[in-house]
C-alpha positions in Angstrom: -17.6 170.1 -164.8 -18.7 167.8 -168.1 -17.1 170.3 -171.0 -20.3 169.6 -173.9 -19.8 168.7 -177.3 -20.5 172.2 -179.7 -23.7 171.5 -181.7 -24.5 174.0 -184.6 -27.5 172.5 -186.4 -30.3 170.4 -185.6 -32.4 168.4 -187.6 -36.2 168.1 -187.2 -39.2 166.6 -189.0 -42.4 167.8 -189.6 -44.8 166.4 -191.6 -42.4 164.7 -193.9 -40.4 167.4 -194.3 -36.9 167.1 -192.9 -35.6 171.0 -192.0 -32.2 171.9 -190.5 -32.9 174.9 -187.4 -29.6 176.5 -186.2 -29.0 176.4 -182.6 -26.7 178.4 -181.2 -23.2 177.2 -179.0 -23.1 177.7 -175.7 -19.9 177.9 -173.8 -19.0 176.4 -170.4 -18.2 179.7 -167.4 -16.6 178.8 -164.1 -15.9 181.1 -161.5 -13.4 179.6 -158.9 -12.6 181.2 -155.8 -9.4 180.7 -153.9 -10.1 181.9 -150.3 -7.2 179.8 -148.6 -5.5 183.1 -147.1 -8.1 183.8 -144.9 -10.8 180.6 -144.6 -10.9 177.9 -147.1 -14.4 176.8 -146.6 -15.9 180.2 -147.0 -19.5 180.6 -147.4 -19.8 183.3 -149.8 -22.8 184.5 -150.7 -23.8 184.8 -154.5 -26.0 185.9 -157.2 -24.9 185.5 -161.2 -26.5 188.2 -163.4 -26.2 186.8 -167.4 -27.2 189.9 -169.6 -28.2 192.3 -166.2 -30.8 190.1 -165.3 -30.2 187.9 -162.2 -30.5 184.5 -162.0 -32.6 183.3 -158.9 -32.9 180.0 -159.1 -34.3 177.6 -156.4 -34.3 178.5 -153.0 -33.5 182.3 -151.0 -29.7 181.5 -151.2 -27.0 180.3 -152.4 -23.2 180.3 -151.4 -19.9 178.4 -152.2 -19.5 174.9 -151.2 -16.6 172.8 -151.5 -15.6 173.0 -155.0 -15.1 176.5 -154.4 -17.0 177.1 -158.0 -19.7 179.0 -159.6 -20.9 177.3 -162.8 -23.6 178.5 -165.2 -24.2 177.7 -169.5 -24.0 181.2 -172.1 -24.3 182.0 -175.3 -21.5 183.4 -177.0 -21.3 187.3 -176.3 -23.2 186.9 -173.0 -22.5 189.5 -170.2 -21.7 187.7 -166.9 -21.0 189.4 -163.8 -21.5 188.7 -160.0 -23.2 189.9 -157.0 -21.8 188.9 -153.5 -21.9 188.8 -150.1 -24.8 191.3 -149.0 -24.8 192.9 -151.9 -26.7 189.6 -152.9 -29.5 191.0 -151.1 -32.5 191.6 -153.3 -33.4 195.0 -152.1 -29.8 196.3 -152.8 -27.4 194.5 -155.5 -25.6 197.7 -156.5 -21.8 196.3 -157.4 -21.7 193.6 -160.2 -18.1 192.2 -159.7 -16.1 190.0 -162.4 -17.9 191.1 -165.2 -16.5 189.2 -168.5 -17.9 188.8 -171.7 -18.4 185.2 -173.1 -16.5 185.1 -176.6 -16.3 181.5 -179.1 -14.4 179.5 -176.4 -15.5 178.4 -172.5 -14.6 180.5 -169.7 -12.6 180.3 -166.4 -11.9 182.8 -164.2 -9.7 182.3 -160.9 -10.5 184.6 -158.4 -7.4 185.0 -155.6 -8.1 186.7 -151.9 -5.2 188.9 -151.0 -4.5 190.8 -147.6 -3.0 194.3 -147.6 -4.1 197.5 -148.7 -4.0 197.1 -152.2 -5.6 199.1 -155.1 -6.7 196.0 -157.2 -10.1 196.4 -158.7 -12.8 193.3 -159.7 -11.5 193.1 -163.5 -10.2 190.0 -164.9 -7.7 189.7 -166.9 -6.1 187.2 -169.3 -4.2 184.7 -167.6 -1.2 183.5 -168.9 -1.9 180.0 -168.8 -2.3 177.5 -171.6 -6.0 175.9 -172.0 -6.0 172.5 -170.9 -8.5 171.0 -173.2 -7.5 169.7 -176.2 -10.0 169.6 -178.8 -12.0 171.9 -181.0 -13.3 173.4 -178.1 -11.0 175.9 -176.4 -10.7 177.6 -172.8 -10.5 180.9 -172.4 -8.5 182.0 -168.3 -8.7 185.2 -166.4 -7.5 185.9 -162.9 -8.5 188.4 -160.4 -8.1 189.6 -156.9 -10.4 189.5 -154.1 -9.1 192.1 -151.9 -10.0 194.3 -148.7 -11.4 196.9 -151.4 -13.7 195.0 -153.4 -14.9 193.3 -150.0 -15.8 196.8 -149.0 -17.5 197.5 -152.6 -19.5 193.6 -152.3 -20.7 194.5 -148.7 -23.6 197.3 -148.2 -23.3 200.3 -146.3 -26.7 200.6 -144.8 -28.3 204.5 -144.9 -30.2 205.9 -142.0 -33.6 205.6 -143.9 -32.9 201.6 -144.7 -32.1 201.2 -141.0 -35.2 203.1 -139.9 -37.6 201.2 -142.7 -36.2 198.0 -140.8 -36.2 198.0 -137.1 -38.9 197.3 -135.4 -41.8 200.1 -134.4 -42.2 198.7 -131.0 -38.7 199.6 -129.9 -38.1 202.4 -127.1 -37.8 205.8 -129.5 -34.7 206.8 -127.9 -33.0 203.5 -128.9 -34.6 204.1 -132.3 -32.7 207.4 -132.6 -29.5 206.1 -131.0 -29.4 203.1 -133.9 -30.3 205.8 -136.9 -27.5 207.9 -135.7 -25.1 205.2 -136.4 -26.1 205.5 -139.9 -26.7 209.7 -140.3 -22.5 209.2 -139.6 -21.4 209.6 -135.8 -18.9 212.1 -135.1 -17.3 210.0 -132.0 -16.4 206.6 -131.1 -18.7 206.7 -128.3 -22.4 206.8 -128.4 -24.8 207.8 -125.6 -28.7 207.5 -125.1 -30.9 208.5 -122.2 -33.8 206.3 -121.7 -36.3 207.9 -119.3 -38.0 206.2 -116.4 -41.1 204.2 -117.7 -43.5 202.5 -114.7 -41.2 200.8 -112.5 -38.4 200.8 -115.0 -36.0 203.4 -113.4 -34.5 206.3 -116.2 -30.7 204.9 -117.9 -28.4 206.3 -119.4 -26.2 204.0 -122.0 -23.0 204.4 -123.6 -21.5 202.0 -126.2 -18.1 202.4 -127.3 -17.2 201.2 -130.1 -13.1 200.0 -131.0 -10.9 200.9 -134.0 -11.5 198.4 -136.7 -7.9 196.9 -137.5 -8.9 194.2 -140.1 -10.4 196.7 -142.0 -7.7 199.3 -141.7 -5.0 197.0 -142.1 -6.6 195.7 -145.4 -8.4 198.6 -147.3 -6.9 201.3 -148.9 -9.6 204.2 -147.7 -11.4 203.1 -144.0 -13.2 204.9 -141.3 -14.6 203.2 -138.9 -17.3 205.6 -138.4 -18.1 206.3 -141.8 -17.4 202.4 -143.5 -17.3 200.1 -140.9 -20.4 200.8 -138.7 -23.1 201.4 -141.1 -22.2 198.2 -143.3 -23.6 196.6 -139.8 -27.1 194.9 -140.1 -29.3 197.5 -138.2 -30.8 194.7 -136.1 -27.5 194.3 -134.6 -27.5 197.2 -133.1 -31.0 197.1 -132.2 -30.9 193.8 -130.7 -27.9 194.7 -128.8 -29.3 198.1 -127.3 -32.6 196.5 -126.2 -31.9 193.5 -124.5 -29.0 195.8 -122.8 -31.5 198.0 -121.5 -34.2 195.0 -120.6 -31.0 193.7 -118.1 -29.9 196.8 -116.8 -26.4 197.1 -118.8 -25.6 200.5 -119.0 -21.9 200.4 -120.3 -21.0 198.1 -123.5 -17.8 197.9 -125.4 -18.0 196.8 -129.1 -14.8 195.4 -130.6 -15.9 193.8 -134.1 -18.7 194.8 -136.4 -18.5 194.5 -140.3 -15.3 193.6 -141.1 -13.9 192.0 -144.6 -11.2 189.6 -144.0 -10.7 187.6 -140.8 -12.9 184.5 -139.5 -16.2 183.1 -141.6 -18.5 184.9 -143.6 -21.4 186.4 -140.4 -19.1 189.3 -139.8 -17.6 190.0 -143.7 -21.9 189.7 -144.3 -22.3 192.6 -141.7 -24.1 190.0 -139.6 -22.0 189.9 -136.7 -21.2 192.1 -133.7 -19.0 191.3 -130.5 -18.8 192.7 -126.9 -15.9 192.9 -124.8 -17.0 194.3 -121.8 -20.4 195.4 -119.9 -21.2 197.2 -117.1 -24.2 198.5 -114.8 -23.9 200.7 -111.5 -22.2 198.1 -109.4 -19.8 196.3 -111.6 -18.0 196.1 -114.8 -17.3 192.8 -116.3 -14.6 192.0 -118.6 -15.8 188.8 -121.2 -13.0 186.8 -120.8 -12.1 183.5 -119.5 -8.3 183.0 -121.5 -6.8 180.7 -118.9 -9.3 177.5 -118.5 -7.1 175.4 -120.7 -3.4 176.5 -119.5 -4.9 177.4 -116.2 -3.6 180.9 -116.0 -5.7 183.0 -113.0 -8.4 184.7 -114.5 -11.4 186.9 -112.4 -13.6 184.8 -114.6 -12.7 181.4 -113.7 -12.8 180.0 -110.0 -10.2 177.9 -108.3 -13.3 175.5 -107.5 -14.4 175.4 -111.7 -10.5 175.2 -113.0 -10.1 171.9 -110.5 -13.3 170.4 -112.0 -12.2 171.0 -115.4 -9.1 170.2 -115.1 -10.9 166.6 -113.7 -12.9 166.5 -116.7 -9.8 166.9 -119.1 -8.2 164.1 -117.3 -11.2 161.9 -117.6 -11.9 162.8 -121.2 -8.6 161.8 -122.1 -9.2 158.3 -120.3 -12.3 157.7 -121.6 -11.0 158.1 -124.8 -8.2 155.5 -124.8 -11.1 152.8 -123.1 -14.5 154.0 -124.9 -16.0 151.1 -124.5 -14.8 150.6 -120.4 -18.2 151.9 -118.5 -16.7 153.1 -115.5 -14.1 155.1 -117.4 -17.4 156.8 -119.1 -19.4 157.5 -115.7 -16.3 159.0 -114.4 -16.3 161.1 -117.3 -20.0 162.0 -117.2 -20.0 162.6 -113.5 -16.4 165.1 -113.7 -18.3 167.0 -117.0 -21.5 167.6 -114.5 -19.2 168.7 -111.7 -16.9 170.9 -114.0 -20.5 172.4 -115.7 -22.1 172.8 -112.4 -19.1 175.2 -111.2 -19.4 177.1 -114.3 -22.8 177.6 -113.7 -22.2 178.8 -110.1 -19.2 181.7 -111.5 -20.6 182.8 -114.2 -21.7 186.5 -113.3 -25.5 187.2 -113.4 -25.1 190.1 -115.7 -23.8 188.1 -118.2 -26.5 185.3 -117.6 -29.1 187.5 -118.0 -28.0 189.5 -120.9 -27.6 185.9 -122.6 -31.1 184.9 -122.1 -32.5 188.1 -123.2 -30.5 188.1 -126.1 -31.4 184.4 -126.7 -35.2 185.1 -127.0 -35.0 188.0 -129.3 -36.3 187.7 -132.8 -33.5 188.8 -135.0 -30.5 186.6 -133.2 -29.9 183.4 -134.6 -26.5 182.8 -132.6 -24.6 183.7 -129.5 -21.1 182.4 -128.6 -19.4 183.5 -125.8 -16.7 182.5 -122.9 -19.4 180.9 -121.0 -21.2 179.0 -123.3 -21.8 178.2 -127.3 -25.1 178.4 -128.8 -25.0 177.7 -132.7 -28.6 178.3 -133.2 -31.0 180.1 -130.5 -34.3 179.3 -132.5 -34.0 175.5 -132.0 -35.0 173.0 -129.1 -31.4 172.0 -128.6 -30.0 173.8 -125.2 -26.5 175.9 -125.4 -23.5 173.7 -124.5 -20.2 174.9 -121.7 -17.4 176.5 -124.1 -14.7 173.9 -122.9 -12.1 176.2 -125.7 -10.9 172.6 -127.1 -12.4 173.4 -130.7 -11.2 176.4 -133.0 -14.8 178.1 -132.4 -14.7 177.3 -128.5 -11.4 179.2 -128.2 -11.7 182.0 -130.6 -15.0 183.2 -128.3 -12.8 182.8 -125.4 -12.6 186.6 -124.8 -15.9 188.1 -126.5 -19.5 187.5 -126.6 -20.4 187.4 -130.3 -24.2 187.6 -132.0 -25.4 186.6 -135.1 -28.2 188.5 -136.5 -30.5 186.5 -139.4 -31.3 187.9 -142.2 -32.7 185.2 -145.3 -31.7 187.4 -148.0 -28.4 187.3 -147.4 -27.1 184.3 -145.3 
């Protein structure tokens, strides 16, 4: 950041008059987030409100980067505060965090994530460190904490007449009802629908169960699952799910991660993720996991016939990477990745196949990453790619299917 020169006057001429108009200073405010406990490169949504009114600026959002900082110009006396994660949603922004009020000097405020359940609030305070700017012009430092808490304060718990304003009309009315209910405040961990029969679409009943939310527990001071954790879930999650569940004839689902505030990048902490860990229908149950491609450990998922041709492609990988430019090393390579895919292809259970593509096509889901396969983006031409679980990403959705919902306004 360039630290400006304080100007108090300046001098303007107007007709051959010389006059002297007084311009006020304006001080330098940096917010700088520290998010290293959890994910370094977190992409936190933001708004900055100067005087209560936000400022939009170009484009629908706007989210750390790599310097970690939020930077702005103020007057002297200014009122600066923050809006984040999807509380930067323009519909909601109801808890301004980090409010601080600019005095003579610049301003720089070091916000610090911390685990645990602790009772810290979004005030700053006076650091206790020395300005490092010599000069007339001085630097005023706070620090504050961003904690489970305040992640719960910045992320917005969705009522039943937001989610019903949102979801589609066209939706079956008893998946409708099943979503709302989610929001009114369930009473159980397990929720149940009856769809009747429609033309030749026979009558279902659903259940989705839904897991005790650790991260949250673990990290806020007050949590239900019910009552916190749920309805801070984008609506079309839910939705999404439920429909395309009943469009491929899963009648059984087991949810283990919704909102949660401090674990993995920002889609879930934004209330804009949700993972499955199971599915069912009358004839089978199907556990999403494949743990054991890489260390080869026997998994129902994984076929003697696909862990030999991966275990090929591993091996050819590896050689093709000591000789990149040696052609046959590379065709060997090619042909073992096209076996290895082709097996995959052949196991992977049709439930899960056609949940996928259903899920794939609907309007709200933007990603879907899974044991089988890694789509980053469902709306482009680009095809989904094998989850080999050799990248961090690959082999954190070894065990759960995970969607991403889109929302503009917020991510």
């Amino acid at each position: 950041m360039t630290w400006p020169s304080p100007a108090a006057t300046v001098t303007k001429t107007v007709d051959r008059d010389t006059c002297t108009v007084p311009v006020c200073i304006r001080c330098n405010v940096c917010y700088e987030f520290d998010t290293r406990l959890t994910n370094r490169d977190l992409a936190l949504p933001y708004r900055v409100s100067l005087n209560g009114k936000v400022l939009e600026g170009a484009g629908t959002v706007r989210k750390l980067g790599a310097s970690r900082k939020i930077t702005l110009q103020a007057e002297p006396g200014s009122r600066i505060a923050l809006f984040l994660n999807s509380d930067v949603h323009p519909k909601f922004r109801q808890s301004p965090v980090y409010e601080v009020v600019v005095g003579a000097n610049d301003v720089h405020i070091k916000i610090t994530e911390k685990k645990g359940q602790l009772r810290d609030g979004p005030v700053i305070v006076p650091s206790q460190h020395k300005s490092p700017t010599p000069g007339p012009r001085r630097l005023d430092t706070y620090e504050a904490s961003l904690t489970g808490d305040i992640w719960m304060k910045i992320s917005h718990r969705y009522t039943e007449a937001e989610a019903d304003e949102m979801l589609a009309k066209d939706i079956p009315l008893e998946i409708r009802d099943a979503v709302l209910r989610i929001y009114a405040g369930l009473k159980s961990v397990q929720l149940q629908l009856h769809i009747p029969a429609r033309g030749a679409a026979a009558a279902m009943k659903m259940n989705l169960r839904f897991q005790e939310a650790d991260n949250a527990t673990k990290n806020i001071t007050s949590c239900s699952l019910l009552r916190d954790v749920l309805p801070r879930t984008h609506p079309h999650a839910f939705a999404a799910l439920m429909t395309e569940a009943y469009a491929a004839g899963v009648n059984d689902i087991s949810v283990t991660s919704c909102w949660r505030p401090m674990l993995g990048s920002i889609v879930h902490r934004a209330g804009l993720g949700l993972d499955v860990v199971a599915i069912a229908n009358d004839h089978q149950t199907i556990k999403l996991n494949r743990i054991g491609l890489v260390t080869g450990v026997a998994n129902p998922n994984i076929t003697q016939t696909e862990q030999f041709h991966y275990k090929k492609f591993i091996e050819s990988d590896k050689l093709s990477s000591k000789s990149p430019v040696q052609p046959t090393t590379n065709l060997i390579k090619k042909e073992a990745k096209r076996e290895w895919e082709q097996a995959l292809e052949t196991g992977e259970p049709a439930l899960v196949s056609i949940l996928r593509q259903r899920l794939e096509k609907h309007i709200h889901v933007s990603q879907i990453f899974d044991p089988w396969y890694m789509d980053a983006n469902t709306k482009d031409l680009s095809l989904k790619t094998p989850n080999t679980q050799l990248s961090a990403n690959e082999s954190l959705h070894a065990n759960h299917l995970h969607i991403t919902i889109k929302d503009s306004h917020i991510l």
